[in-house]
N, C-alpha and C positions, 0 to 999 in steps of 0.2 A: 670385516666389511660386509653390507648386508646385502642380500641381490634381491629384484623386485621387478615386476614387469609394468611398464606403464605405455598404455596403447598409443601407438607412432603420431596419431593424432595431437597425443600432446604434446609430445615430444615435438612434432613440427611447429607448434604454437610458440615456443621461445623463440626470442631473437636469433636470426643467424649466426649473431656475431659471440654470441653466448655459446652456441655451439660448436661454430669454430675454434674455441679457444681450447677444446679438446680434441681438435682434430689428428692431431698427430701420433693419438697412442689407441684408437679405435682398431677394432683384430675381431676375426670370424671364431669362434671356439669349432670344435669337432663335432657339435651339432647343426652347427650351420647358423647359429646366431650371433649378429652383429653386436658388438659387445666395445661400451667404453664408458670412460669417468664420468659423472653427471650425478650432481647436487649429492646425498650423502653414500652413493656405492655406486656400484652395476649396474646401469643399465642396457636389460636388454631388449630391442626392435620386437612387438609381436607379431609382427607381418614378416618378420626374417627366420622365425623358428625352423621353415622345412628349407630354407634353401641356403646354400653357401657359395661367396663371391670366386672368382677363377682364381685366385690366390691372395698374398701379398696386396696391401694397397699401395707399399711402395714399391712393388715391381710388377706390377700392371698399369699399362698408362693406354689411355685410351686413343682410341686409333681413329680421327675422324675418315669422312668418305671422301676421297679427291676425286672427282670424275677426268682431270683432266690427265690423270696419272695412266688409268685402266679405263678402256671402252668399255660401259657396262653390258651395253646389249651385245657384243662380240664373246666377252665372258661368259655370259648366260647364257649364247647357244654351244661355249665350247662345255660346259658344264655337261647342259644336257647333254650332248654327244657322247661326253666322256661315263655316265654316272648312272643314267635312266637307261637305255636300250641295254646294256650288260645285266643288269636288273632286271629286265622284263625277259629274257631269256632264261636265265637264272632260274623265273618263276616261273614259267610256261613250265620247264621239265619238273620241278617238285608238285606242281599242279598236276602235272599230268602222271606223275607215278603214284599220288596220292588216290584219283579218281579211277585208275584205270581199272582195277578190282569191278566198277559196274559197266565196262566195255569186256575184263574176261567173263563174266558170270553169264553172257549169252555164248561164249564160246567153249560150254562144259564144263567150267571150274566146280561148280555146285553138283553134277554128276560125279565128275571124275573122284573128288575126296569125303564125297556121299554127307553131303551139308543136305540134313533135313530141319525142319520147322525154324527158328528162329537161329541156326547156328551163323549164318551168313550175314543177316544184319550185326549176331554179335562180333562177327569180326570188323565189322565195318566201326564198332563201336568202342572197342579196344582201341586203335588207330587214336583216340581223342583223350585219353584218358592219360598218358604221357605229355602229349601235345598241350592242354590247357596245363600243366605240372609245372612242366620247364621251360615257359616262355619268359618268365622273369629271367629266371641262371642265364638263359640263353643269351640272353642282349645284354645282361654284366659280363660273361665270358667273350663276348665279341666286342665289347668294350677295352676288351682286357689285353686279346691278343691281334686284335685291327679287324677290318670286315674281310679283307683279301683274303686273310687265312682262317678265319673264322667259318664265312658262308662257303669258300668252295672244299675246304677238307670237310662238311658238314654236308655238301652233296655230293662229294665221292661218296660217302659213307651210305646214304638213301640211299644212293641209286645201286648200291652194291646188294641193299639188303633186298631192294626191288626186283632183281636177279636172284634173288636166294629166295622168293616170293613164288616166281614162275617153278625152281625147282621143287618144291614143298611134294610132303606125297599123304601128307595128315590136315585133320582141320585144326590138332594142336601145331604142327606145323606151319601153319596162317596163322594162327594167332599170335604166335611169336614173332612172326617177320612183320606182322602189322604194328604191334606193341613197339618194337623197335626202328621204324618203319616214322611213327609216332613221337618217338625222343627227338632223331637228327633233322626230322624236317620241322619242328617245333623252332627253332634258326632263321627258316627260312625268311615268313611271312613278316612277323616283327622282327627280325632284323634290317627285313629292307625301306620298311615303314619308316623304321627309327633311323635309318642311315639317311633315305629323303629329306625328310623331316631336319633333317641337320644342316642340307643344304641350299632350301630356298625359306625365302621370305613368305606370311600367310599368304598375302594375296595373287602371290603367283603361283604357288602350292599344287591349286586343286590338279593343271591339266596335267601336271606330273603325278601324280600321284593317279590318276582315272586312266593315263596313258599304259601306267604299269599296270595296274590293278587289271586293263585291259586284259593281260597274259592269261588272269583264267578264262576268256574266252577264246584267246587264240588255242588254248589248251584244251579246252573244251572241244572245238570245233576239229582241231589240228588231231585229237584225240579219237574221234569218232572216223574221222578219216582214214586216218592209219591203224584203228583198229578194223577195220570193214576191210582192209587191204590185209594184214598180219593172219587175218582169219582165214583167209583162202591158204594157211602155209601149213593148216591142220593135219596131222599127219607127218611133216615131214623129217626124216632122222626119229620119229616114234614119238616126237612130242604134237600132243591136241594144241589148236591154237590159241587157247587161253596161257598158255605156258611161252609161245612164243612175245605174246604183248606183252609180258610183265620181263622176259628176257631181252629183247630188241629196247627195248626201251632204259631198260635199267644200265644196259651198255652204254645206249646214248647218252645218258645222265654222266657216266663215268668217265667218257673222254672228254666232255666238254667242261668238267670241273676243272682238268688239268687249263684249260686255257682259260677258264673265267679267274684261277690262280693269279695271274698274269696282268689281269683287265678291268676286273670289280676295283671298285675306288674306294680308298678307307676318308674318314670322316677329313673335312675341309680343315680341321689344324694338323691332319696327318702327309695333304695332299701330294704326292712326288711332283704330281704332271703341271701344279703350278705355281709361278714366277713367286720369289719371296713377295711382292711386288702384288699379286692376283689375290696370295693366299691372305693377303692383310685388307688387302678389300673386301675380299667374303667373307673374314671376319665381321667387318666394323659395319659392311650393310645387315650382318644378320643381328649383329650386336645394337644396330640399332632399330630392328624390329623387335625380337624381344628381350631385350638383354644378353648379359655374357652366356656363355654357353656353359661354364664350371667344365672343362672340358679334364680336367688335370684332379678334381678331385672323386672321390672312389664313394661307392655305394654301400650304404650300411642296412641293418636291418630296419633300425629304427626309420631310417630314411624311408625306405619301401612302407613299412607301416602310414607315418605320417602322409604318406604319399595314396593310399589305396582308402583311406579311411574319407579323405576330400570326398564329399559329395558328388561332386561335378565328375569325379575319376570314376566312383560306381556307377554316375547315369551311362558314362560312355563304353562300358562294359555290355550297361543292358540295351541303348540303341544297337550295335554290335551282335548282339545275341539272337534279338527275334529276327534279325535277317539271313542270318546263318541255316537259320532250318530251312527257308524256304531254294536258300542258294545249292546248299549241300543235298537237301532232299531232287530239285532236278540236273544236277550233277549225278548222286550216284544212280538216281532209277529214270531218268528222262531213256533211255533207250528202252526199257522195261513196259515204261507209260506207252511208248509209243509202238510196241510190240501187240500191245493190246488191240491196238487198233484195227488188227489185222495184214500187219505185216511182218517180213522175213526177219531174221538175223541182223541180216547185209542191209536189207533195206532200212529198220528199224538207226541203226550206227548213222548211215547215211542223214536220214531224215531227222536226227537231233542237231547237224550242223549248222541248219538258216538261223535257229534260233541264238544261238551262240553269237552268230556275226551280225545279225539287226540289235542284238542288244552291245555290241562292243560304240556302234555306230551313234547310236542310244548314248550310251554313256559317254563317250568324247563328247558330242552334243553340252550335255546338260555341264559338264568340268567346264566349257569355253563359257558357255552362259554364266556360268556360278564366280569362274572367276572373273569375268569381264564386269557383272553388275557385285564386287564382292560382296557376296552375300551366300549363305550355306544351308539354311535352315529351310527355305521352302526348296530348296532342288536334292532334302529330303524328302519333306512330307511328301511333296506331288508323287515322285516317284512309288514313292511306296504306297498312292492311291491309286495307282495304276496297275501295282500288282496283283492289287487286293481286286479290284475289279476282273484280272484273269483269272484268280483262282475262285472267283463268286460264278465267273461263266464256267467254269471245269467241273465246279461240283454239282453247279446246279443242269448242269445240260447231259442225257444219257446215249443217244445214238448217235447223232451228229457228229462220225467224227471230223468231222473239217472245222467244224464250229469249235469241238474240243481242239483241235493241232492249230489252230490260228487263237485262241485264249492260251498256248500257253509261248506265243509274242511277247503277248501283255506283263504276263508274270514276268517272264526272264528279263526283258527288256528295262520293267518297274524295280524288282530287284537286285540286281547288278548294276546299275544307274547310280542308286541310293548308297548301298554298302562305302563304293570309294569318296563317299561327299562326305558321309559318316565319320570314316577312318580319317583324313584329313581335317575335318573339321574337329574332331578329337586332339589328333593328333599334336598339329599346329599351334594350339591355343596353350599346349602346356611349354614352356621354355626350358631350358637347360639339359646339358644331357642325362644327367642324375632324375629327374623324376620325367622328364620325355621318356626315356628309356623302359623306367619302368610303369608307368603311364599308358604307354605303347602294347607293351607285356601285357599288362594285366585286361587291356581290353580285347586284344586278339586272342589270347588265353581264356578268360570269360566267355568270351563271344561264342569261341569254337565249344565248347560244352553245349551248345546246341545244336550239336551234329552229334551227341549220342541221341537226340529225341529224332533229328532226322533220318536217324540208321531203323527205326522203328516205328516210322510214320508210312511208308507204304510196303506194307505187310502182303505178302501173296495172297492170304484169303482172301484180301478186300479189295483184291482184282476184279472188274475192273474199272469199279467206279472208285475208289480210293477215295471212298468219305472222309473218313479218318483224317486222311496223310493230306488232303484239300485244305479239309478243316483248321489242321492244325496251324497251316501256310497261314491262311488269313487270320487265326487269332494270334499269331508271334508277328505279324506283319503289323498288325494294329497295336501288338505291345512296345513294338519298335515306335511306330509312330508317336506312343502318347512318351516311351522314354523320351525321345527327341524334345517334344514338348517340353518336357520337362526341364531338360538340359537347356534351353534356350531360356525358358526364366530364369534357371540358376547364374544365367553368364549377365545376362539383364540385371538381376539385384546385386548381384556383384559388380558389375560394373557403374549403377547408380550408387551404390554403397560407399564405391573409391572415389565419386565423383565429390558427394559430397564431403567428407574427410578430407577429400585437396582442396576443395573450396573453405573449408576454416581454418587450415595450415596453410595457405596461402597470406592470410591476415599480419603472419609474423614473420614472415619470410623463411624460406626453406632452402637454400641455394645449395646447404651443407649438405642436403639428404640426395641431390641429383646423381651422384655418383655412389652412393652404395644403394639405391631404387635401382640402379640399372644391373645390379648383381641379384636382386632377388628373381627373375625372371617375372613367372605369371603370377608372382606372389607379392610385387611389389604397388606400393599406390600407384602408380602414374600407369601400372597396365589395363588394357583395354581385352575382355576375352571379344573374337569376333563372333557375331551372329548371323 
């Protein structure tokens, strides 16, 4: 028999009724395409090659939405409650054990294990080098073994290595606990992306996802706090207070995993906490924004391949990536920057925290707008014109420091704003768990490769005007922007592409193809990417 691929377009140009007469022995093969008898062999769906339907057509039957059954708005706040705040704590502490290395390096870390010239950034740069590796494995393996015991044995583990951080007495010693430091929290980020992502509809998306994404600021700011406070403990029992931050904290990490055990939600067809009754509702509303989820079938390589190679999947790597430098860069040296300024230690910790919390405030803002008018694309670009405009006053302005500490608002506020519109807008547009998942990976993997350039953008020589590490911010801010661009025409022709394709399969009627379109996810015609 012979196989042959002919574009869905035509295939939807026969009569219905022609094609129903096959309807009964149509089956997915183990690449994911839609495959049945027609005229003289095989054919297979070209828009079905990278995805495959949740099983069986005879034992998948679709589940419409009763509202009269399940309150929706009652469910949706029991959701949130249930799903996001255990998440955003989750992230505060991997956040904050990832970043705190530039909270100890003003409390002697860089004396005490005699880090000269560039060793210190390389440690900071090791940490990403694991991390962009194993974000794909990572969210097949939490796929594998549910999120409850996935993300919290994955931050016991962190937070353990983060305590074996503070004890270190070599700068081979940091490098090892960073490196590994780098594996377990490689979990963290996209995992919880990919677990969101699993349980709301686009357009409700964004404030959950900017609510969480929040956590690096509460981290941020929670961060400089309590290290301003751990730093007066210098000295005591014979350890300097840089060894106390990376201990205190690494502890904190490790009991609180035992109850995130407990509390973190596994994906919406795993859910304990609801009603057979709820859990078919969150089904069939997410099933009918973008399709079945393929929740039951497994990830191959080829899958991943097909999956990374999509255009659309590389642009969302590179919007991701330029905002990274600028995010990680006043993450790890924002106490450094403002040390310059001529202040203390204590004060320097202290005075990185307004920044942290007007950009958290920033960003909830811009998630309510973005989802209220749904739309994602300019509550990009703005943002990230906003940043660029602080880091144009920061490099171009030399004594002023007030002028410099009130531009770098602008920055944080532009750049943290943009990132979680970014990741959601990415995010959300791709359907099913098979290439969501790794969709998800491969742009927070991606992305953070740009925090090896951040680890080496503000260099001690080029204290204290930090041309350089300025400069850098605004041309990966502007690389970001034009990605974005980019990615915004790519969803545009692809969505006029699908438009027209259903407008001349419409002529023969298609009734047959409704229900296996609704298995391909964002690969099927009748999808819409949002802009």
């Amino acid at each position: 028999m012979s196989h042959k691929y002919i574009p869905i377009s035509k295939i939807m140009q026969k009569p219905a009724t022609e094609l129903e007469a096959h309807n009964a022995t149509w089956w997915l093969d183990e690449l994911g395409r839609l495959r049945f008898p027609y005229l003289d062999g095989v054919t297979e769906l070209h828009l079905a090659t990278k995805a495959m339907g949740e099983g069986d057509h005879s034992s998948t039957e679709k589940t419409s939405l009763d509202s009269s059954r399940v309150n929706e708005r009652i469910l949706l706040r029991k959701i949130d409650l249930r799903v996001v705040p255990v998440l955003c704590v989750l992230y505060v502490l991997a956040f904050l054990d990832r970043v705190n290395i530039g909270n100890a390096a003003l409390f002697g870390l860089k004396e005490d294990l005699k880090l000269g010239g560039s060793e210190y950034n390389n440690a900071l740069v090791i940490f990403f080098i694991p991390y962009a590796i194993c974000d794909i494995p990572a969210n097949a393996l939490m796929k594998r073994f549910k999120p409850h015991v996935w993300l919290s044995v994955c931050m016991f583990l962190f937070g353990l290595i983060t305590i074996c951080q503070g004890l270190t007495q070599s700068y081979g010693g940091l490098l090892t606990t960073r490196f590994l430091l780098g594996i377990f929290e490689s979990a963290m980020f996209p995992g919880c992306i990919y677990l969101l992502a699993m349980w709301y509809r686009r357009l409700e998306a964004q404030k959950r996802c900017s609510f969480f994404f929040g956590s690096n600021n509460i981290a941020g700011a929670f961060g400089g706090l309590l290290a301003s406070a751990i730093g007066k403990m210098d000295g005591i029992r014979g350890y300097r207070g840089w060894r106390w931050v990376f201990i205190l904290e690494g502890v904190l990490t490790c009991v609180i995993s035992f109850v995130l055990f407990f509390t973190i939600s596994d994906f919406p067809e795993e859910a304990s906490w609801l009603t057979p009754t709820e859990k078919e509702f969150v089904k069939a509303r997410l099933r009918e924004d973008v399709g079945y989820s393929q929740h039951e079938k497994k990830l191959t390589l080829r899958l991943v391949w097909d999956t990374v190679k999509d255009v659309k999947v590389i642009l969302g790597g590179f919007m991701y990536f330029g905002l990274i430098i600028s995010a990680y860069g006043y993450a790890y040296f924002a106490p450094t920057i403002i040390k310059e300024f001529g202040h203390s230690n204590i004060q320097s910790q202290l005075l990185s925290v307004p920044q942290w919390v007007s950009s958290l405030v920033v960003l909830l803002l811009v998630a309510w707008l973005s989802d209220r008018l749904q739309h994602r694309f300019l509550f990009t670009i703005l943002p990230i014109l906003v940043a660029v405009i602080g880091f144009i006053v920061l490099i171009s302005t030399d004594h002023p420091t007030k002028v410099k500490y009130g531009a770098l608002f602008l920055s944080t506020a532009g750049t943290f704003s943009a990132m979680p519109v970014v990741l959601c807008w990415f995010s959300t547009n791709i359907a099913g768990h098979r290439r969501r998942s790794i969709a998800i990976a491969w742009q927070v993997g991606f992305g953070n490769i740009g925090g090896i350039v951040a680890a080496y953008a503000f260099l001690a020589e080029d204290a204290p005007r930090y041309f350089k590490g300025y400069g850098l911010c605004i041309a990966f801010m502007c690389f970001s922007g034009l990605s974005s661009c980019a990615y915004l025409i790519a969803c545009i022709r692809e969505n006029h592409r699908r438009d027209k394709l259903e407008d001349s399969s419409e002529k023969g009627g298609n009734e047959f193809l409704d229900e296996q379109c609704s298995r391909l996810g964002d690969l099927s015609l009748r999808y819409r990417y949002m802009l």
